[in-house]
C-alpha positions as CSV (number, residue, x, y, z in Angstrom):
1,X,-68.2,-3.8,-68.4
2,X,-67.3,-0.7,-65.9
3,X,-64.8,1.2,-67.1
4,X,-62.0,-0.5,-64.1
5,X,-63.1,-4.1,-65.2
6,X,-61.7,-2.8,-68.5
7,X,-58.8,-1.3,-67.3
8,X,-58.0,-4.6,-64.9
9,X,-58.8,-6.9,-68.3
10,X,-56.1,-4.6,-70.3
11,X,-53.4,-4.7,-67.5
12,X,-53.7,-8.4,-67.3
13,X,-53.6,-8.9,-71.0
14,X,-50.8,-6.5,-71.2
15,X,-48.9,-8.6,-68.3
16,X,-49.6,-11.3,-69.9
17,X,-47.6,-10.5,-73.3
18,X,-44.6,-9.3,-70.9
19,X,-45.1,-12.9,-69.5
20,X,-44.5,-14.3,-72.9
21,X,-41.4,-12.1,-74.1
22,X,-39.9,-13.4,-70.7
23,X,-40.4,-17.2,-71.5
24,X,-39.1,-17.0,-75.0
25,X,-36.5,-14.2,-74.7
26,X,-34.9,-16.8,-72.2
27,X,-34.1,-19.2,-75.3
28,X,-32.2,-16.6,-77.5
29,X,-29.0,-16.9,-77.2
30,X,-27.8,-13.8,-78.6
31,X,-28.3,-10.9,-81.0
32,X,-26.9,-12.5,-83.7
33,X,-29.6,-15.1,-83.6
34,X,-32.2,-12.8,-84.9
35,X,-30.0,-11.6,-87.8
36,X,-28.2,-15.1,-89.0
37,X,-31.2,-17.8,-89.3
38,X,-34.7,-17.7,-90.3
39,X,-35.8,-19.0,-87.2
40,X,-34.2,-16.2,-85.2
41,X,-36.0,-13.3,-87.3
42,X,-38.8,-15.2,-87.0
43,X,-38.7,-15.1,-83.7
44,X,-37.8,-11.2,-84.0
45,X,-41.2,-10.9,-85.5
46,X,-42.8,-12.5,-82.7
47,X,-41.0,-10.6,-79.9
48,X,-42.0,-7.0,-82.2
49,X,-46.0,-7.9,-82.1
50,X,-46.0,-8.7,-78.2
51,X,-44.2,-5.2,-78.0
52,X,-46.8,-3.5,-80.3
53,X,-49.4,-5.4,-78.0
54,X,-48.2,-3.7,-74.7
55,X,-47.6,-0.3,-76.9
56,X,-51.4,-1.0,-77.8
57,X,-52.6,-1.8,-74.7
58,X,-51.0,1.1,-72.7
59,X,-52.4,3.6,-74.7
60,X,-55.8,2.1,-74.6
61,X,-55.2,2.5,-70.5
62,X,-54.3,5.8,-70.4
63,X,-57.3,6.7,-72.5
64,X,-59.8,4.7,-70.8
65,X,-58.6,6.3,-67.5
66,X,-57.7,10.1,-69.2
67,X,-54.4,9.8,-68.6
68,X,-54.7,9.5,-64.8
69,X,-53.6,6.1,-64.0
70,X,-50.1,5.1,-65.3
71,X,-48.8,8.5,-64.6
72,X,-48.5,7.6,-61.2
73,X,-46.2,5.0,-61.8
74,X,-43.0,7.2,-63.1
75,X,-40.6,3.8,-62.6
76,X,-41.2,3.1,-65.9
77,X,-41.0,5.6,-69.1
78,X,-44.4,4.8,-70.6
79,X,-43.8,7.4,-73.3
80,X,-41.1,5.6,-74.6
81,X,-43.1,2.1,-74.5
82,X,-46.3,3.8,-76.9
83,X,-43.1,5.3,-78.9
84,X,-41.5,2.2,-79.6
85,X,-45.6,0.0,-80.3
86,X,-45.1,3.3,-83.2
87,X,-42.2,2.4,-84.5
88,X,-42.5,-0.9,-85.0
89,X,-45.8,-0.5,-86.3
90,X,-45.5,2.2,-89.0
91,X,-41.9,2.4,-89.5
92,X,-41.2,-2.0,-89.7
93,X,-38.8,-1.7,-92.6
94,X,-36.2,0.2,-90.1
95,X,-36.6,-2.3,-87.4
96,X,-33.3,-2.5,-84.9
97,X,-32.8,-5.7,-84.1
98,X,-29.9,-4.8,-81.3
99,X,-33.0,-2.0,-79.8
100,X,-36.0,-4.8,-79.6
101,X,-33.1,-7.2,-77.6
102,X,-31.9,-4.5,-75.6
103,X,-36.0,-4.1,-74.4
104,X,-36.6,-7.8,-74.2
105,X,-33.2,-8.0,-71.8
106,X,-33.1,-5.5,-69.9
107,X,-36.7,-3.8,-69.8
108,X,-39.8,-6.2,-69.3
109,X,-38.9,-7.7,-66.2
110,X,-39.0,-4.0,-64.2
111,X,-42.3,-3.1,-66.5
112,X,-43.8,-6.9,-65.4
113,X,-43.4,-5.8,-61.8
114,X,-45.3,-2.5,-62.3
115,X,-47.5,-4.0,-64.0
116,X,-48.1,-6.6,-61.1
117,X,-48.7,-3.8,-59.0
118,X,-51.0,-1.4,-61.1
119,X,-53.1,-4.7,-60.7
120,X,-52.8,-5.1,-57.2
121,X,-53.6,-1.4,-56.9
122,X,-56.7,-1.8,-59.1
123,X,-57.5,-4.6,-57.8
124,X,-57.3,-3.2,-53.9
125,X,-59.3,0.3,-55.2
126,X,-62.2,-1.4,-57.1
């Protein structure tokens, strides 16, 4: 598989977890339901491995394309994103609730659009 098949594979995939925060972030009803019900923190849980997923997935594009691809795209702070997939993966036991639904609320929709058009882009280039 060529290098941009790979890339195009990974921006899907990585669209795709965005896909799935949207659809079930739509069913919490607040903050509080992560911290008051089993349910809710399992859902937390959930909603932390998509995020490690895209964290993942990013990095894996920028070094498949040496950095030269999602740079281009400065909409979206793509530091941050592979900061936070560190977090929650070596640093679990301090997990802020309130910071993963701040993300879920009011970040993945503007990252699934860029997303949608790094594949587009891809798409048109390959």
């Amino acid at each position: 598989m060529s290098n941009t098949l790979l890339v195009l594979e990974t921006l899907k995939q990585t669209a795709n977890a965005a896909e799935k925060i949207l659809y079930r972030f739509s069913k919490i009803p607040s903050l509080d339901y992560f911290l008051t019900s089993d349910e809710g923190l399992e859902k937390l849980d959930a909603f932390c491995m998509q995020l490690i997923a895209i964290g993942e997935s990013l990095k894996h594009i920028d070094k498949l394309t040496h950095h030269s691809l999602l740079i281009n795209y400065p909409e979206i702070n793509w530091k941050a994103i592979k900061g936070m997939r560190d977090i929650l993966t070596h640093h679990y036991f301090d997990l802020d609730a309130e910071a993963v639904y701040d993300v879920c609320q009011n970040d993945i929709i503007p990252l699934l659009e860029i997303l949608n058009r790094i594949i587009a882009d891809v798409t048109h280039e390959g």
